[in-house]
FISE-126430 format. One line per field, with one value per residue (C-alpha): x, y, z; residue in three letters. Coordinates in pm, 1 decimal. Layout:
N
xx	c(X | ...);
yy	c(Y | ...);
zz	c(Z | ...);
res	c(ala | ...);
This chain:
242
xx	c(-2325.2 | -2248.4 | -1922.0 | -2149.5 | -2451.4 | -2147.5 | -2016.0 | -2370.1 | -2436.3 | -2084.4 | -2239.5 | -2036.8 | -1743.3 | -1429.7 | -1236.5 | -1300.4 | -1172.9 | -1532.9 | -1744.2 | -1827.7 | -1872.9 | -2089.5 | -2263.0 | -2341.4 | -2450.2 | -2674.5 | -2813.2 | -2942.6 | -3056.6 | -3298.7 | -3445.1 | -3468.6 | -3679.9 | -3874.1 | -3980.1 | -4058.9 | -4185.4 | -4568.0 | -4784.3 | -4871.0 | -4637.9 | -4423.5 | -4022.4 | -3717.0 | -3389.9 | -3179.1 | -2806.2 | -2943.2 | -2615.3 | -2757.5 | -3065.1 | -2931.9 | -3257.9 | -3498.8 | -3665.9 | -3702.4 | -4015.6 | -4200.0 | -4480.8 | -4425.3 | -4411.7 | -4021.4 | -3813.2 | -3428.4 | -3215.6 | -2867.5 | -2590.5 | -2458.5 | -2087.5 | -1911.7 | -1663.3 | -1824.3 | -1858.6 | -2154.6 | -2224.4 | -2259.0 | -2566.7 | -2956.0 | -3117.8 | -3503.1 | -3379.8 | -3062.4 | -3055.5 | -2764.7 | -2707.5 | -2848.2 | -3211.2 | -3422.0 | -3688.7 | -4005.8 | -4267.4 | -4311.6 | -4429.2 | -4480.9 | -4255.5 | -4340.3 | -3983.2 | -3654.6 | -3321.8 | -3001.1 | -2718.3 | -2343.9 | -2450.2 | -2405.0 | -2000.0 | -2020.4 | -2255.2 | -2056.5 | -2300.7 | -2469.6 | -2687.7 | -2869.3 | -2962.4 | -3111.4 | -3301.6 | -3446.0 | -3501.9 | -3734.9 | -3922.2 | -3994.6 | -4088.6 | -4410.2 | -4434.0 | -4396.4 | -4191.9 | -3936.8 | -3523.1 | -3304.6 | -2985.9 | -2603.3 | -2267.3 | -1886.8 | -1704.9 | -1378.0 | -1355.0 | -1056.3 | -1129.2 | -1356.1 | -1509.1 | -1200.6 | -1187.3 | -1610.7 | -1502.1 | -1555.8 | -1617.0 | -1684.2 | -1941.9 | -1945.7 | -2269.0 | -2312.9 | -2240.9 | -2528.1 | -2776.2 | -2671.3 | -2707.2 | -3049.2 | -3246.7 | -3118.9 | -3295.6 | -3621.3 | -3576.8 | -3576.2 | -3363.9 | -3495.4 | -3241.8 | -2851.1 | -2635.9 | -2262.8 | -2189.0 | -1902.3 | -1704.7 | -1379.3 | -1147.7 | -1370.8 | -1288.0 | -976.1 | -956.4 | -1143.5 | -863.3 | -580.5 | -680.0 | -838.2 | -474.4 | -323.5 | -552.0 | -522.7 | -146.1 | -15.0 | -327.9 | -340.1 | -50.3 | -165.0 | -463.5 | -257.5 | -79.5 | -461.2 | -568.8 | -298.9 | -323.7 | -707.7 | -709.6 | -414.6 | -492.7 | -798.7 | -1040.1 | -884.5 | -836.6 | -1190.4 | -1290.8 | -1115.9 | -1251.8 | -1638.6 | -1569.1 | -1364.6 | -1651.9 | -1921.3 | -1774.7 | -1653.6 | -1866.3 | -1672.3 | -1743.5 | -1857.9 | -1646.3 | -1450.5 | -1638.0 | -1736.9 | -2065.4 | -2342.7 | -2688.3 | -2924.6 | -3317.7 | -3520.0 | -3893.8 | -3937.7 | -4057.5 | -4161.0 | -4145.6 | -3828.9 | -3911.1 | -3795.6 | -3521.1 | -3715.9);
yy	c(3971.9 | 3666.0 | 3814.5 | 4065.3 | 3816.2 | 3591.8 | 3937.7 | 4001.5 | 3676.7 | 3775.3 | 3817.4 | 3656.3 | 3815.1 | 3744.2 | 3823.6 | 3546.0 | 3232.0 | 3020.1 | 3327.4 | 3189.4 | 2862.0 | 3003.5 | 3240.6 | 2931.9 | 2726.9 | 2967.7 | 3057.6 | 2700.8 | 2630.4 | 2884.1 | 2871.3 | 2488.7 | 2564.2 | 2863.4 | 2521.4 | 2288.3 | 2482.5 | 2473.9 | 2723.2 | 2593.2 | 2287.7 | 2174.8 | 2152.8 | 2058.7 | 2223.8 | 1992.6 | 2127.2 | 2432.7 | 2684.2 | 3001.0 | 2918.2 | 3134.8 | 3007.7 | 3060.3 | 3348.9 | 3084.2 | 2930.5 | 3206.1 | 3017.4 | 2735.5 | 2601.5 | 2587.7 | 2456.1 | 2396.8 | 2178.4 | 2132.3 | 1974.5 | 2164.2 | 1996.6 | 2025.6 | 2169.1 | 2535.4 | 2745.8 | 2798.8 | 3103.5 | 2989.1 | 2794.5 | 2922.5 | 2617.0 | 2634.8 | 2302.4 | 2089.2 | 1709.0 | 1458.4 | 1414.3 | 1102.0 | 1046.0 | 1334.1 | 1411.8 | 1432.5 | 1175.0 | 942.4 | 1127.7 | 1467.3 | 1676.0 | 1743.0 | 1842.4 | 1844.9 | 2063.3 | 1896.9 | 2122.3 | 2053.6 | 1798.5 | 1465.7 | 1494.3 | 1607.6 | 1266.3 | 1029.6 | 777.6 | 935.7 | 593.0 | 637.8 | 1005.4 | 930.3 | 666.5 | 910.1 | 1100.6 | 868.9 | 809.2 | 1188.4 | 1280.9 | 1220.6 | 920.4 | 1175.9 | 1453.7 | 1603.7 | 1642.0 | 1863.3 | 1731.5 | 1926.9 | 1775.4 | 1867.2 | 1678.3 | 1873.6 | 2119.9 | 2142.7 | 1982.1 | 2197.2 | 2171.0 | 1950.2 | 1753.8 | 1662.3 | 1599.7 | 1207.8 | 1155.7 | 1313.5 | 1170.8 | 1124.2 | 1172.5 | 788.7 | 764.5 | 971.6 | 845.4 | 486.1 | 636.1 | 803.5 | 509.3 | 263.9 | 459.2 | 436.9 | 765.7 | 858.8 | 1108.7 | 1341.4 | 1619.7 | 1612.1 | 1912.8 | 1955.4 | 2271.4 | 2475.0 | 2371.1 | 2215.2 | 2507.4 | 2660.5 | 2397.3 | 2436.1 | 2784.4 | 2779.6 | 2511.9 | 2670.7 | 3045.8 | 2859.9 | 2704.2 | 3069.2 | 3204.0 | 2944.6 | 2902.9 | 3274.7 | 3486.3 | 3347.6 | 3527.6 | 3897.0 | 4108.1 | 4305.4 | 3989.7 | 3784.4 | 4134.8 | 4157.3 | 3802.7 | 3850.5 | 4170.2 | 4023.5 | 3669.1 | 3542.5 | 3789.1 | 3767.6 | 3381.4 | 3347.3 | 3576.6 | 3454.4 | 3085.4 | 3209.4 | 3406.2 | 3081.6 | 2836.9 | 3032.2 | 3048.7 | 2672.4 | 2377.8 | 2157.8 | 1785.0 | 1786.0 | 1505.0 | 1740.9 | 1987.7 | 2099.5 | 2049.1 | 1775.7 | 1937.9 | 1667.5 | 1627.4 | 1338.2 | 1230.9 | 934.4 | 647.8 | 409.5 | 376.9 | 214.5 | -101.5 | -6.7 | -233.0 | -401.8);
zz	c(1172.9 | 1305.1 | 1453.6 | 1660.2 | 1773.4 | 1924.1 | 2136.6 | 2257.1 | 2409.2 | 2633.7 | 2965.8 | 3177.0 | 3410.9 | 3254.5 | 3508.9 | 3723.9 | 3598.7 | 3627.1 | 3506.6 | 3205.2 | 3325.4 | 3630.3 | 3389.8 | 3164.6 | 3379.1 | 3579.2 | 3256.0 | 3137.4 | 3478.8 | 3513.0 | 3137.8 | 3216.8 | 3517.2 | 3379.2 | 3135.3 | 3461.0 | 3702.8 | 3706.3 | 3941.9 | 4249.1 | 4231.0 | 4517.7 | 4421.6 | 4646.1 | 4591.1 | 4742.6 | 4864.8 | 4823.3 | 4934.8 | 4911.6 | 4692.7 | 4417.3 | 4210.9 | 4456.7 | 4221.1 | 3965.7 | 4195.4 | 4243.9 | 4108.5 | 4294.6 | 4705.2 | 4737.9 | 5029.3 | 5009.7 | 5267.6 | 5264.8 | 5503.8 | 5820.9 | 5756.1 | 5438.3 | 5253.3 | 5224.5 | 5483.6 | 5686.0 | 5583.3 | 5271.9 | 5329.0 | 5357.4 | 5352.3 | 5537.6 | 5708.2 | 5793.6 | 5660.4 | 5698.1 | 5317.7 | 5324.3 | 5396.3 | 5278.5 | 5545.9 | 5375.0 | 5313.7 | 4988.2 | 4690.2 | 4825.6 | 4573.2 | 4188.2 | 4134.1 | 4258.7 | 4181.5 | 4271.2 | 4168.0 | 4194.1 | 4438.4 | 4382.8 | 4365.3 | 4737.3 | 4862.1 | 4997.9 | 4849.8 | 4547.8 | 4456.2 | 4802.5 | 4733.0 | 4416.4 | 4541.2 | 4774.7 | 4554.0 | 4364.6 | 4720.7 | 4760.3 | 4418.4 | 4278.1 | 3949.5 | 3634.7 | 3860.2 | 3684.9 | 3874.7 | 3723.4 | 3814.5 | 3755.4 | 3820.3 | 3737.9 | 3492.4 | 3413.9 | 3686.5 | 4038.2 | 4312.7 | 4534.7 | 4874.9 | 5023.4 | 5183.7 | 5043.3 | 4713.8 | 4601.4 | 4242.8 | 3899.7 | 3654.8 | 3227.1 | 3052.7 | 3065.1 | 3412.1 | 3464.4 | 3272.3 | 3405.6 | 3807.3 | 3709.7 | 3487.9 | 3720.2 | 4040.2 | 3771.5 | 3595.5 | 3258.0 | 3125.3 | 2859.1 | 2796.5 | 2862.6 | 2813.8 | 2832.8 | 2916.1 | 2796.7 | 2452.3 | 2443.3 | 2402.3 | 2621.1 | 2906.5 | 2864.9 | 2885.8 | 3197.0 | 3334.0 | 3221.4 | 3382.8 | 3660.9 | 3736.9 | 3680.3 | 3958.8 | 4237.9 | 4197.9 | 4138.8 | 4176.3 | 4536.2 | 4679.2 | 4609.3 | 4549.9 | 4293.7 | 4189.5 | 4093.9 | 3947.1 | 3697.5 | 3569.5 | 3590.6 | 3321.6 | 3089.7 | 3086.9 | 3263.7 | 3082.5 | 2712.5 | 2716.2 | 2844.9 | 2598.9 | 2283.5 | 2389.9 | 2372.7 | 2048.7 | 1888.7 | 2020.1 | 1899.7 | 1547.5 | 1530.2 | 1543.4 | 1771.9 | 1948.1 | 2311.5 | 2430.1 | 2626.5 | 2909.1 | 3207.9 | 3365.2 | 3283.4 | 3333.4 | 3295.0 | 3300.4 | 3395.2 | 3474.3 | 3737.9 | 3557.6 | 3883.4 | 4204.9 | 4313.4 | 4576.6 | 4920.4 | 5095.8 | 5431.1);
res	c(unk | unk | unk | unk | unk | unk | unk | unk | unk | unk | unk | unk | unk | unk | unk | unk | unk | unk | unk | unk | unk | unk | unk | unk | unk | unk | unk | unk | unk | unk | unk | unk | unk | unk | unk | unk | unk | unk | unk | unk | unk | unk | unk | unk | unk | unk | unk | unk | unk | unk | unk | unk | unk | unk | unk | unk | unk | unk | unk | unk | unk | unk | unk | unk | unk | unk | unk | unk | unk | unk | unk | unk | unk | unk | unk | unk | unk | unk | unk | unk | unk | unk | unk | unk | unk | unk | unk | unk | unk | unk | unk | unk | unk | unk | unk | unk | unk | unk | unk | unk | unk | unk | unk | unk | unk | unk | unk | unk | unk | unk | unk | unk | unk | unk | unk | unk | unk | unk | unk | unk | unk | unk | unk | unk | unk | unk | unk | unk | unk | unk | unk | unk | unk | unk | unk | unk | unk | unk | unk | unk | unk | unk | unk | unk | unk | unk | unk | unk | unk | unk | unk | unk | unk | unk | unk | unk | unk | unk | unk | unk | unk | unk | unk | unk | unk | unk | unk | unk | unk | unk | unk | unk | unk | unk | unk | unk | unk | unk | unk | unk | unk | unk | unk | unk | unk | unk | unk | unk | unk | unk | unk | unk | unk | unk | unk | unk | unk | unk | unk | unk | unk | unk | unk | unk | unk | unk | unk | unk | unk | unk | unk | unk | unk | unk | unk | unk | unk | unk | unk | unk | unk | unk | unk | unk | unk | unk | unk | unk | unk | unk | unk | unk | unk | unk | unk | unk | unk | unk | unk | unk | unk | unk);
């Protein structure tokens, strides 16, 4: 029984080397905003790509803004306005929320985005916050820094947050697994279609596969992953620099 609960919580495509990390990840997000999100409230997704959770705010009075320049392309970005990564262009307190995904790697100074962040969001607003520990370098060449769980914690309460969940996502052998066919792809699966397909179907998807079923039978540490996902109400109002 347990063998078969494990298998139906599989949704994830295996033959991509981050599916279960994307599928993961997506899948935490959006139960951790289906918590936040209250009707009528007024959230920021900030770097929002292609606002893949805008259905998540349905509820709510959404607006996402991201960066024209960076390492993705343009037409990977949706984003209802442009901002220069920096100073977010809405008044003090104005937002009851704010989603920063896969973000703060990508700021070239992360300490001044969270401090706006703490301008724009209403005392007792909620940010849900997600960042890459042990993952490639992506988005080159805007690609500056990875964070622990402490590091964090330290960069949110400092900015006068308080963090009340943390979750590691992925499981050690999972992690790995997700390097090691992750590797696989971008140096060999790279020089063919039929070439990333092959390695996709005999390696990618079993590895991937035989990680989730191994995890979910095996109570490991979480020392080792691959995402942070972290939640956190502001506390106070941070004094502004003159």
């Amino acid at each position: 029984m347990k063998f078969m609960n494990s298998t139906s919580k599989m949704n994830f495509d295996a033959r991509s080397p981050v599916g279960l990390l994307n599928s993961e990840m997506d899948g935490l997000t959006r139960e951790i905003l289906k918590q936040e999100v209250k009707d009528g409230e007024s959230w920021l997704d900030l770097g929002c790509g292609m606002k893949p959770f805008l259905s998540s705010f349905s509820r709510a009075h959404y607006v996402g803004i991201d960066v024209e320049s960076s390492g993705a392309d343009e037409s990977m970005k949706s984003p209802d306005l442009y901002f220069n990564g920096n100073n977010v262009p809405f008044s003090k307190n104005f937002f009851d929320g704010i989603l920063c995904t896969q973000v703060l790697e990508h700021a070239k100074d992360s300490d001044s985005l969270i401090r706006e962040c703490n301008r724009v969001l209403k005392t007792g607003g909620k940010t849900i916050v997600s960042v890459p520990f042990l993952v490639r370098e992506h988005e080159q060449p805007y690609d500056f820094r990875r964070f622990t769980s402490f590091g964090l914690v330290d960069l949110l309460e400092k900015n006068g947050f308080k963090v009340s969940k943390l979750i590691k996502v992925l499981s050690p052998i999972e992690t790995l697994a997700t390097l090691f066919v992750t590797y696989l792809i971008n140096t060999y699966g790279s020089k063919s279609k039929w070439l990333y397909r092959l390695i996709a179907y005999t390696i990618v998807a079993p590895s991937l596969i035989l990680a989730r079923l191994i995890s979910m039978n095996t109570k490991t540490d979480r020392d080792i992953y691959c995402v942070l996902i972290v939640v956190a109400a502001k506390e106070v109002d941070l004094v502004q620099p003159k």
